[in-house]
N, CA, C and O atoms as a Tinker XYZ file with bonds, in Angstrom:
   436  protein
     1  N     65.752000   57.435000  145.319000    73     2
     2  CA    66.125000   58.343000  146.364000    64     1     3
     3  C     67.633000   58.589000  146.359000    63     2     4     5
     4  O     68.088000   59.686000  146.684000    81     3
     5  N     68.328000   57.671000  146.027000    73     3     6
     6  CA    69.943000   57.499000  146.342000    64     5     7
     7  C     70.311000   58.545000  145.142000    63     6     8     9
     8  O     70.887000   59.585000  145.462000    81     7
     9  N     70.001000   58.307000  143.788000    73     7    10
    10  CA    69.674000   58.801000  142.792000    64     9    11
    11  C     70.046000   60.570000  142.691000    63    10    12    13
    12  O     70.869000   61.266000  142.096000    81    11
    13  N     68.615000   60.842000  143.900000    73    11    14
    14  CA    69.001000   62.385000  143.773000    64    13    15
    15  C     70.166000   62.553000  144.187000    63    14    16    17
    16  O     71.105000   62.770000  143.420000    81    15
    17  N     70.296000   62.466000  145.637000    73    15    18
    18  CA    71.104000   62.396000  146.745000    64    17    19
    19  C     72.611000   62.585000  145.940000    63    18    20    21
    20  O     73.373000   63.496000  146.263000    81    19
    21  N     73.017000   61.388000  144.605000    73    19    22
    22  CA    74.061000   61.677000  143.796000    64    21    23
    23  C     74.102000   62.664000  143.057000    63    22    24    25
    24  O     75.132000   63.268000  142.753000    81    23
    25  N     72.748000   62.980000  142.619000    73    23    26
    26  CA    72.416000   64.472000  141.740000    64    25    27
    27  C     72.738000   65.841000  142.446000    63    26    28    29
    28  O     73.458000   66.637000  141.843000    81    27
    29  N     72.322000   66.110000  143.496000    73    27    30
    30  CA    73.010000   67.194000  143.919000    64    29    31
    31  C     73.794000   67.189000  144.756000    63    30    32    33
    32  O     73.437000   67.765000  145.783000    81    31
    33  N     75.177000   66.577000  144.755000    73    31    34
    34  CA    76.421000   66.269000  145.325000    64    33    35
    35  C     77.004000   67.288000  144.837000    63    34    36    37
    36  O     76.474000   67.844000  143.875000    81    35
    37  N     78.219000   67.780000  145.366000    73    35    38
    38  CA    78.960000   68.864000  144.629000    64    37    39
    39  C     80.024000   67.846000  144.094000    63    38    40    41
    40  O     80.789000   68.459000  143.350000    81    39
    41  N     80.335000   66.627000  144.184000    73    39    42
    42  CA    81.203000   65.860000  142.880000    64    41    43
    43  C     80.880000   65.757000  141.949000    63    42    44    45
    44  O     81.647000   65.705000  140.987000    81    43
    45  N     79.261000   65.665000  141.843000    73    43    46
    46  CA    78.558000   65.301000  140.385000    64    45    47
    47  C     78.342000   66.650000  139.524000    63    46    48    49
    48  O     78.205000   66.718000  138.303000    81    47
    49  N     78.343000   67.704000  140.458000    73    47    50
    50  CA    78.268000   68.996000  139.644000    64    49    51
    51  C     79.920000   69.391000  139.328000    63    50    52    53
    52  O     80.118000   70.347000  138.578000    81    51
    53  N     80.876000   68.794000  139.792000    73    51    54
    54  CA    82.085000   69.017000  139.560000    64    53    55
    55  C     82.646000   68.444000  138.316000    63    54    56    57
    56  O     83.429000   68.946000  137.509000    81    55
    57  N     81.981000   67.095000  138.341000    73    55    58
    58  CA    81.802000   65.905000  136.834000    64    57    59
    59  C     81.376000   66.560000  135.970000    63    58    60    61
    60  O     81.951000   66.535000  134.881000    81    59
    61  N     80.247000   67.348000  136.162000    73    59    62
    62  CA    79.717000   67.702000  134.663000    64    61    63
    63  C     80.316000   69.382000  134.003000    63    62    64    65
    64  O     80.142000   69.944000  132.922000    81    63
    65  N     81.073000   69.768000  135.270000    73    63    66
    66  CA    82.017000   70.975000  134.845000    64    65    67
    67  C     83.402000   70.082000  134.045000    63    66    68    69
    68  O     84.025000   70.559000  133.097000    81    67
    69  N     83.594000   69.177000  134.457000    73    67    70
    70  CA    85.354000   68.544000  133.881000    64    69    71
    71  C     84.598000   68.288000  132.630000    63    70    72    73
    72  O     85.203000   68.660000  131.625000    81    71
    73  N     83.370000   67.722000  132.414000    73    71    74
    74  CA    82.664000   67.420000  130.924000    64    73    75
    75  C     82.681000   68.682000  129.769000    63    74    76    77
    76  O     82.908000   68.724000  128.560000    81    75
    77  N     82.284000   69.774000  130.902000    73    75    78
    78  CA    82.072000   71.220000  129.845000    64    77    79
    79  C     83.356000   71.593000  130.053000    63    78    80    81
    80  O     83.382000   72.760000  129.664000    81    79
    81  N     84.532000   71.273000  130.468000    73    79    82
    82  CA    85.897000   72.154000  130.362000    64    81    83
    83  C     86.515000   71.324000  129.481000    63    82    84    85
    84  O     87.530000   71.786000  128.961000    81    83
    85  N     86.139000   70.079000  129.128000    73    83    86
    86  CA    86.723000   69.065000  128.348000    64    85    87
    87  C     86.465000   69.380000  127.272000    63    86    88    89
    88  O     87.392000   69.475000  126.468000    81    87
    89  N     84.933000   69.696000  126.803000    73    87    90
    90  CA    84.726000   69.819000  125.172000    64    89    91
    91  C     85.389000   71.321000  124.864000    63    90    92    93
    92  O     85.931000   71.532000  123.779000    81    91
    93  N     85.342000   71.897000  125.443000    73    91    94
    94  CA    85.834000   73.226000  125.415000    64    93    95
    95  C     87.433000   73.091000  125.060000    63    94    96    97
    96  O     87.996000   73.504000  124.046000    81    95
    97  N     87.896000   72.530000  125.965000    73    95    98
    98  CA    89.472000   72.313000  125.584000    64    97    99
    99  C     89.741000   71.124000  124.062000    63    98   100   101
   100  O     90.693000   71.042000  123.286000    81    99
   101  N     88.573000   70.432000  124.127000    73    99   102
   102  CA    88.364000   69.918000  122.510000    64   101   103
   103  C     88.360000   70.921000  121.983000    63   102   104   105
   104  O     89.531000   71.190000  121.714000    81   103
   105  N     87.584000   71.828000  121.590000    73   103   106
   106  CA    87.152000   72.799000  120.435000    64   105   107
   107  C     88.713000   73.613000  120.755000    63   106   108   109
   108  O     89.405000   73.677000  119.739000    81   107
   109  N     89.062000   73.954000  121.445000    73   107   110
   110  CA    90.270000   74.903000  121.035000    64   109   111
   111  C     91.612000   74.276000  121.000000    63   110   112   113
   112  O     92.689000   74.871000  120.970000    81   111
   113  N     91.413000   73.037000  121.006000    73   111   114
   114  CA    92.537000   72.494000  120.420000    64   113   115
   115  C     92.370000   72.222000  118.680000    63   114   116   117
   116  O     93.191000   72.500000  117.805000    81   115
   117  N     91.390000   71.760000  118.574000    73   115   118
   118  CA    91.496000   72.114000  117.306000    64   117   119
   119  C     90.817000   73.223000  116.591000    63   118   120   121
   120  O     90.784000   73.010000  115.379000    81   119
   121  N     90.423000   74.018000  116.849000    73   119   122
   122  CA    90.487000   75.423000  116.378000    64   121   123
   123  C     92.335000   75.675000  116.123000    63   122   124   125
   124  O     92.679000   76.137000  115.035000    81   123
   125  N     93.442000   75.336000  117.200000    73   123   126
   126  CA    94.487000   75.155000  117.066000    64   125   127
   127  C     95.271000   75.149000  115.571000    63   126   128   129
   128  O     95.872000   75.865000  114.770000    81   127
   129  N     94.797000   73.792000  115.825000    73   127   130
   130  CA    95.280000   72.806000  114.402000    64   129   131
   131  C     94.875000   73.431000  113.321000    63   130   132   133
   132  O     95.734000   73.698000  112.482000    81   131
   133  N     93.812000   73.725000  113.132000    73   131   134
   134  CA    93.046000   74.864000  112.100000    64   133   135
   135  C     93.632000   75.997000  111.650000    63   134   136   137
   136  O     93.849000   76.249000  110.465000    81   135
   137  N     93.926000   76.781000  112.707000    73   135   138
   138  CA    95.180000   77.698000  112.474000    64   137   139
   139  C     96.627000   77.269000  112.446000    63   138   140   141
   140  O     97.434000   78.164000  112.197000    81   139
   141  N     96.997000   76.304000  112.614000    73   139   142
   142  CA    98.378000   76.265000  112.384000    64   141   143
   143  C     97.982000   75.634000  111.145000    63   142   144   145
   144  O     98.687000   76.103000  110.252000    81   143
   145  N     97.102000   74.709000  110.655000    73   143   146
   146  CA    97.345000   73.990000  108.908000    64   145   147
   147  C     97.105000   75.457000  108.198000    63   146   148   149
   148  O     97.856000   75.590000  107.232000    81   147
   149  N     96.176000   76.691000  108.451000    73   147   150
   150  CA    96.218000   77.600000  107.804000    64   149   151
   151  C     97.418000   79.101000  107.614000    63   150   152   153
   152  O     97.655000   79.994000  106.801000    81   151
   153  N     97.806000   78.705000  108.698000    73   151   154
   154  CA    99.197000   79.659000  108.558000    64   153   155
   155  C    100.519000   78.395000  108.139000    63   154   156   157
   156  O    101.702000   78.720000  108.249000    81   155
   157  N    100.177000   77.182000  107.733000    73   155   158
   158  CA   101.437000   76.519000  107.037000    64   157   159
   159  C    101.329000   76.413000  105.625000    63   158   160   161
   160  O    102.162000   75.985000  104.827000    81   159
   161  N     99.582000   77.099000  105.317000    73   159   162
   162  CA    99.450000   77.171000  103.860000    64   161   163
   163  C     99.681000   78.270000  103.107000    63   162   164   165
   164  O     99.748000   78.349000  101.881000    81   163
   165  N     99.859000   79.543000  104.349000    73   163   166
   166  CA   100.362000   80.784000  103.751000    64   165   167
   167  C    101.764000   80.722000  103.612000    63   166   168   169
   168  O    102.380000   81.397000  102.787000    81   167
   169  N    102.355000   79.814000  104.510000    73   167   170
   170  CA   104.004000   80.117000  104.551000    64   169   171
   171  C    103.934000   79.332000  103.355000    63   170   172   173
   172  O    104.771000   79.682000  102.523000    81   171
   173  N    103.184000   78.362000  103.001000    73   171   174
   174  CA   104.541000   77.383000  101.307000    64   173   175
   175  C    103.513000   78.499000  100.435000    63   174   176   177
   176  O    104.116000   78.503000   99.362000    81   175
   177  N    102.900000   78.990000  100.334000    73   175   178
   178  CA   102.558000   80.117000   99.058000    64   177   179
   179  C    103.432000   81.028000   99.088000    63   178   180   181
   180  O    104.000000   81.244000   98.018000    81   179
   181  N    103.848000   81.890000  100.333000    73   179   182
   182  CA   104.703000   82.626000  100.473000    64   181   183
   183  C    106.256000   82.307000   99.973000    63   182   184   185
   184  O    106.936000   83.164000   99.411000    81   183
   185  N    106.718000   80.987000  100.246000    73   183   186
   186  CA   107.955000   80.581000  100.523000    64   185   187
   187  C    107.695000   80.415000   98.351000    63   186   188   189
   188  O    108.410000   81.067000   97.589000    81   187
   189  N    106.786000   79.625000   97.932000    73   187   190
   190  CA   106.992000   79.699000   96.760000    64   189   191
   191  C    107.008000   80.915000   95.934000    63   190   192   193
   192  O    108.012000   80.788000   95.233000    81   191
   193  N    106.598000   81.707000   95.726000    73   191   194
   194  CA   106.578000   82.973000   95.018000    64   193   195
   195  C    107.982000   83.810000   95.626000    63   194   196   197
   196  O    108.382000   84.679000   94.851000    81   195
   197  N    108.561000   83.700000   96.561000    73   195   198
   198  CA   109.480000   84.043000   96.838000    64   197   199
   199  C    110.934000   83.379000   95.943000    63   198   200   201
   200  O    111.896000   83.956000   95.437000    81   199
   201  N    110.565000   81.944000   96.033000    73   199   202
   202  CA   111.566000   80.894000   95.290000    64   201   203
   203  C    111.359000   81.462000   93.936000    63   202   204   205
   204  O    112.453000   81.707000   93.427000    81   203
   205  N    109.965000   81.883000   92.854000    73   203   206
   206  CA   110.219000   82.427000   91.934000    64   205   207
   207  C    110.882000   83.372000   91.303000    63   206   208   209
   208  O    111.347000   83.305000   90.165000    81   207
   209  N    110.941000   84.520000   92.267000    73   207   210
   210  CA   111.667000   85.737000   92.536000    64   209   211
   211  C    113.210000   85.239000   92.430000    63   210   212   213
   212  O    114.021000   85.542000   91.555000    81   211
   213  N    113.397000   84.397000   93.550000    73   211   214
   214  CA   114.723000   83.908000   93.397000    64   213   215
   215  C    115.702000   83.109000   92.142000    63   214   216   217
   216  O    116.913000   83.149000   91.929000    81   215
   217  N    114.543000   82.365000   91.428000    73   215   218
   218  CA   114.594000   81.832000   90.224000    64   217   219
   219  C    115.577000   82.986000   89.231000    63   218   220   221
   220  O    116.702000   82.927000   88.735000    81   219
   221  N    114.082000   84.399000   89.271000    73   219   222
   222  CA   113.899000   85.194000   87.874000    64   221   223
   223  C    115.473000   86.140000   88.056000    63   222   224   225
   224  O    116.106000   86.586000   87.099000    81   223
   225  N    115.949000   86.319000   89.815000    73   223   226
   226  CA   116.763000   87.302000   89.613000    64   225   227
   227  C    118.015000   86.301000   89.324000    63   226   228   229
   228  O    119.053000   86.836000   88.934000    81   227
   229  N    117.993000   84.920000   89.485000    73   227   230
   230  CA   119.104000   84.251000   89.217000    64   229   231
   231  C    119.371000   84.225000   87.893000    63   230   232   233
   232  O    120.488000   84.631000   87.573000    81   231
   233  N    118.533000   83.798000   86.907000    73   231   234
   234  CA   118.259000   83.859000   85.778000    64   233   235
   235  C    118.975000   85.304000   85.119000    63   234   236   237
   236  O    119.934000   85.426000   84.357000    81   235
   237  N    118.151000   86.248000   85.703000    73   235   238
   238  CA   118.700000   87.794000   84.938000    64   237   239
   239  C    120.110000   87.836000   85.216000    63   238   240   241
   240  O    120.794000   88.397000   84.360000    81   239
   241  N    120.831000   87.258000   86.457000    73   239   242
   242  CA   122.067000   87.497000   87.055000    64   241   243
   243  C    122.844000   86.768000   85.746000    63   242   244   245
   244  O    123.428000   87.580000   85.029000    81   243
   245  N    122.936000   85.383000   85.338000    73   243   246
   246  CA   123.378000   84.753000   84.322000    64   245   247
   247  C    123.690000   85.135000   82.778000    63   246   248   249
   248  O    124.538000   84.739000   81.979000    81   247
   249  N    122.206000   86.459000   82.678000    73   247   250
   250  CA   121.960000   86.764000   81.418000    64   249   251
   251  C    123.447000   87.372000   80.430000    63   250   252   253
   252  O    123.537000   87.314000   79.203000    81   251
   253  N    124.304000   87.833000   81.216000    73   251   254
   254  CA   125.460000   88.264000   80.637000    64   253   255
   255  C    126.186000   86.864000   79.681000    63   254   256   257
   256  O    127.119000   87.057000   78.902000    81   255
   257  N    125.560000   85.454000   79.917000    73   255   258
   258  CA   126.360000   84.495000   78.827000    64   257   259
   259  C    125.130000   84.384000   77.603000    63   258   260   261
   260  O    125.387000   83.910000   76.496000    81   259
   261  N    123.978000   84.814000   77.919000    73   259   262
   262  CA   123.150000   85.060000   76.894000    64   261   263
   263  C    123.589000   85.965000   75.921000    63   262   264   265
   264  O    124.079000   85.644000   74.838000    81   263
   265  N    123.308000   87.704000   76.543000    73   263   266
   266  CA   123.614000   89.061000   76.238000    64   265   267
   267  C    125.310000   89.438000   76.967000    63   266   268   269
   268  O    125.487000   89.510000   78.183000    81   267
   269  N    126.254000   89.611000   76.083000    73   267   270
   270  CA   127.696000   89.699000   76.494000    64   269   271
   271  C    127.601000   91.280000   77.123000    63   270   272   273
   272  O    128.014000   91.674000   78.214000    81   271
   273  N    126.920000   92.037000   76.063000    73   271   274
   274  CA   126.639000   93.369000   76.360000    64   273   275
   275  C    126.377000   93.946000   77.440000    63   274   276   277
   276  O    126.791000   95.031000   77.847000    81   275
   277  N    125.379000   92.904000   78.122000    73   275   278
   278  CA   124.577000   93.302000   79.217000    64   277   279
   279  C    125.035000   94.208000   80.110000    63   278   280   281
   280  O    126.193000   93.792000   80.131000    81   279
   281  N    125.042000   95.218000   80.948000    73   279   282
   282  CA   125.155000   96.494000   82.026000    64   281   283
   283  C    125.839000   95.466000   83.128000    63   282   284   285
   284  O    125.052000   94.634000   83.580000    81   283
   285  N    127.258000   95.406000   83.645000    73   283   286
   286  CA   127.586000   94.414000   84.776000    64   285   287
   287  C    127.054000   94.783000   85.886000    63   286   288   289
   288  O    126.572000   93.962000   86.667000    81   287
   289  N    127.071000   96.403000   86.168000    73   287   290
   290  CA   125.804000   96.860000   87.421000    64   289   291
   291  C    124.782000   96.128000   87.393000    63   290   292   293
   292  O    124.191000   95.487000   88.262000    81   291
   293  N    124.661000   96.248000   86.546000    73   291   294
   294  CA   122.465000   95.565000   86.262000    64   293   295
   295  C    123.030000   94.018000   86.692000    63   294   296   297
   296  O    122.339000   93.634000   87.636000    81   295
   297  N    123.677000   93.371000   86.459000    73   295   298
   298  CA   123.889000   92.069000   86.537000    64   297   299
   299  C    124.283000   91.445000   88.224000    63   298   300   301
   300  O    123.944000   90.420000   88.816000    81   299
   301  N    125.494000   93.083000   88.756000    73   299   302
   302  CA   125.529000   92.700000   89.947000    64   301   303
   303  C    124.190000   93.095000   90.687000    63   302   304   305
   304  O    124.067000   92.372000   91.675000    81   303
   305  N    123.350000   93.812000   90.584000    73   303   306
   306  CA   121.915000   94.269000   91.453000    64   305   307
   307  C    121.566000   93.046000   90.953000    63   306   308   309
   308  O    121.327000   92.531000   92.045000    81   307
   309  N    121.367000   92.252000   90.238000    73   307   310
   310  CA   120.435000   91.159000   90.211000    64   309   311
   311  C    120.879000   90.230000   91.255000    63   310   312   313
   312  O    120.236000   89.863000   92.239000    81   311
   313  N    122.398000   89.810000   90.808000    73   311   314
   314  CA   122.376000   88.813000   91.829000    64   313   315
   315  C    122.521000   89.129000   93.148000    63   314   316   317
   316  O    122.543000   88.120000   93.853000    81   315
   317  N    122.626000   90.149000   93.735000    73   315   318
   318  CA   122.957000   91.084000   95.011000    64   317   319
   319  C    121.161000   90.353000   95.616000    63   318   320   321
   320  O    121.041000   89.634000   96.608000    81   319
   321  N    119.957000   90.809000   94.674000    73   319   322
   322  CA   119.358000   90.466000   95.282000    64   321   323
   323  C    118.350000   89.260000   94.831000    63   322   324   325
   324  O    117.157000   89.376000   95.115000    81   323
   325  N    118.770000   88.216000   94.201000    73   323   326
   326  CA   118.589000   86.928000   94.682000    64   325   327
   327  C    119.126000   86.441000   95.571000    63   326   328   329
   328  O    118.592000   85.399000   95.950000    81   327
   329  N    120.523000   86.934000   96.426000    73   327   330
   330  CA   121.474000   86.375000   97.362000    64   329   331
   331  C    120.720000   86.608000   98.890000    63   330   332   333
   332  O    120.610000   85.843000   99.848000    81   331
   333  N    120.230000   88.082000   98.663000    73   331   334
   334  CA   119.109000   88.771000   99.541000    64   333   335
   335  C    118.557000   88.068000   99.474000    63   334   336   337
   336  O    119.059000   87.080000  100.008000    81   335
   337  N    117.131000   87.801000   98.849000    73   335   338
   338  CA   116.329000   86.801000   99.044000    64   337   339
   339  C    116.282000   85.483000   99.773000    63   338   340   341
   340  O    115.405000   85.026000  100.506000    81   339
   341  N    117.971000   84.757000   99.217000    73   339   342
   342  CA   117.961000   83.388000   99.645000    64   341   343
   343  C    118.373000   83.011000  100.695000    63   342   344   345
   344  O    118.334000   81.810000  100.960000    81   343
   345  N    119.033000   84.209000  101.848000    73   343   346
   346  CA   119.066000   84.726000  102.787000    64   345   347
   347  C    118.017000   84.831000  103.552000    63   346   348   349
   348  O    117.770000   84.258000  104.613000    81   347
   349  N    117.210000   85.848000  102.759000    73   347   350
   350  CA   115.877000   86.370000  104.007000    64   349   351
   351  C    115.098000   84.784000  104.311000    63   350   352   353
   352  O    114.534000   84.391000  105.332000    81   351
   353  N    115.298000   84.166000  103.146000    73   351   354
   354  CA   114.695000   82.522000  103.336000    64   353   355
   355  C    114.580000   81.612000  104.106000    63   354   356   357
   356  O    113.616000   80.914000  104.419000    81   355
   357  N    116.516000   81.652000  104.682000    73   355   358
   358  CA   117.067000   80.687000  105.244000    64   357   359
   359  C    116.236000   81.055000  106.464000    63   358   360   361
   360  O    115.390000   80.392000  107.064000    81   359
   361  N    116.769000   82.480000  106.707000    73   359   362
   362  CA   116.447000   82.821000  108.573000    64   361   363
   363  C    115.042000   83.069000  108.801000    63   362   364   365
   364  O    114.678000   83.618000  109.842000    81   363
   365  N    114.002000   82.609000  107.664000    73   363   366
   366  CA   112.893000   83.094000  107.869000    64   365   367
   367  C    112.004000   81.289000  107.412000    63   366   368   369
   368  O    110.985000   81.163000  106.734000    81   367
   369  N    112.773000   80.233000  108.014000    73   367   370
   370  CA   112.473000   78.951000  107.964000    64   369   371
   371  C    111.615000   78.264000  108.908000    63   370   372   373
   372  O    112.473000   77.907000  109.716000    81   371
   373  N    110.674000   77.892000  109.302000    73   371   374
   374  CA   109.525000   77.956000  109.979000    64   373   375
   375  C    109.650000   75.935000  110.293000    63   374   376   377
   376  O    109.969000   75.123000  109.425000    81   375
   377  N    109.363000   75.673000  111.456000    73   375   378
   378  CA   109.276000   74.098000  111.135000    64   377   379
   379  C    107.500000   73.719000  111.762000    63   378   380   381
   380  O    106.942000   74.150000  112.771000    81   379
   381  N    107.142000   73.055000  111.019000    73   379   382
   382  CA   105.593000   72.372000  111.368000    64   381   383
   383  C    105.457000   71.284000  111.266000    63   382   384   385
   384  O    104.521000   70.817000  110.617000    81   383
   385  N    106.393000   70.513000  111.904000    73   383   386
   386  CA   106.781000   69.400000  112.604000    64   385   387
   387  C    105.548000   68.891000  113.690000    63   386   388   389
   388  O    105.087000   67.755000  113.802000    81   387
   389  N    105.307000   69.703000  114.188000    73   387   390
   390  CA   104.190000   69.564000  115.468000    64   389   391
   391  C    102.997000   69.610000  115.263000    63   390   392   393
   392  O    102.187000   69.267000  116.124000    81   391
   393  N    102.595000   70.115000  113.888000    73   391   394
   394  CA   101.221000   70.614000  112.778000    64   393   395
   395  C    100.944000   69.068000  112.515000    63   394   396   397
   396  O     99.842000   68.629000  112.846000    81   395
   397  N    101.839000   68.259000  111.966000    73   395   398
   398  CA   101.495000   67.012000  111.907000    64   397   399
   399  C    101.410000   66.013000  112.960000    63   398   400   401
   400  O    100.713000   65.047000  112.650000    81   399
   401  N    101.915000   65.980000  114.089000    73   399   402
   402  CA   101.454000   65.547000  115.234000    64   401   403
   403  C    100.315000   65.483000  116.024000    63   402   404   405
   404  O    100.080000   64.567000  116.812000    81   403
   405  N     99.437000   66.676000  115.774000    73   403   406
   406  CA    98.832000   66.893000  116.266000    64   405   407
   407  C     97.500000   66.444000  115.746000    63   406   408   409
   408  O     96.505000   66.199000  116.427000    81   407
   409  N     97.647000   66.354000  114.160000    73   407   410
   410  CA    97.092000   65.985000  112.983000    64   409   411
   411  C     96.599000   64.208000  113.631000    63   410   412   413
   412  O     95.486000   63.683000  113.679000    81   411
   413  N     97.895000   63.705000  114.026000    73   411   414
   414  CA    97.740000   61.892000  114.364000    64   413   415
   415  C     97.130000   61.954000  115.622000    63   414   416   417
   416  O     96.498000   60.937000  115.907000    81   415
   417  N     97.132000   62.888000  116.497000    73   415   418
   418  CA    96.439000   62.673000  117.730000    64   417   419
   419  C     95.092000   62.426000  117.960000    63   418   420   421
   420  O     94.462000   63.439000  117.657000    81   419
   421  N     94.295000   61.453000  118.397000    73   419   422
   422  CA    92.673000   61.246000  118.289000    64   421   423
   423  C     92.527000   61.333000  119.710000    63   422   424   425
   424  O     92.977000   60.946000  120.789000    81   423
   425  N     91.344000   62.306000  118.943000    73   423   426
   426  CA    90.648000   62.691000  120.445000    64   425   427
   427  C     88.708000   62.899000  119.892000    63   426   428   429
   428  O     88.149000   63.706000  119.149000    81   427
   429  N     88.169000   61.619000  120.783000    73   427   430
   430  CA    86.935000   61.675000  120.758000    64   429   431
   431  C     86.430000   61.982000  121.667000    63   430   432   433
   432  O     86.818000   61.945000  122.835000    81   431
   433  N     85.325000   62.388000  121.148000    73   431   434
   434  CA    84.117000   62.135000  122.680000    64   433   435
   435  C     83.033000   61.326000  122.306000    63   434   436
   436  O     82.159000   61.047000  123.127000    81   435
């Protein structure tokens, strides 16, 4: 009898709402994490192919102790824009510092 009496209390229906707002706030926390490990895997693909770029125009920039001949225009556009690049880099530096934090946090049910 006592039983029901706890069953339809409005605390016990309040309990089993904090239960369904709980898993809920589980699932979108890590849905979270999910998206931030997947947008930290586009930024180091991004950030690398960019570093290549930066590599190839450094490289071409140099080429004048290879080729003496070489066009010094052509040589300054190269390094003009590896400098660009290593620039757009700096200010375009992302930290996911908190990606791994969140990573150590345990949360069961």
């Amino acid at each position: 009898m006592e039983e029901e009496n706890i069953i339809q209390t409005k605390t016990f229906e309040r309990i089993q709402q904090y239960k369904v707002d709980f898993a809920y706030s589980k699932n979108l926390f890590y849905s979270a994490t999910n998206r931030l490990n997947q947008e930290e895997k586009n930024y180091l693909k991004y950030r690398k192919y960019i570093d290549i770029l930066i590599l190839i125009f450094t490289l071409l920039s140099f080429s004048s102790a290879i080729y003496p001949n070489a066009n010094l225009l052509y040589l300054g556009i190269f390094a003009f824009i590896a400098f660009g690049l290593s620039i757009f880099q700096f200010i375009n530096i992302k930290d996911f510092s908190k990606n791994e934090e969140y990573k150590k946090l345990p949360i069961n049910i």
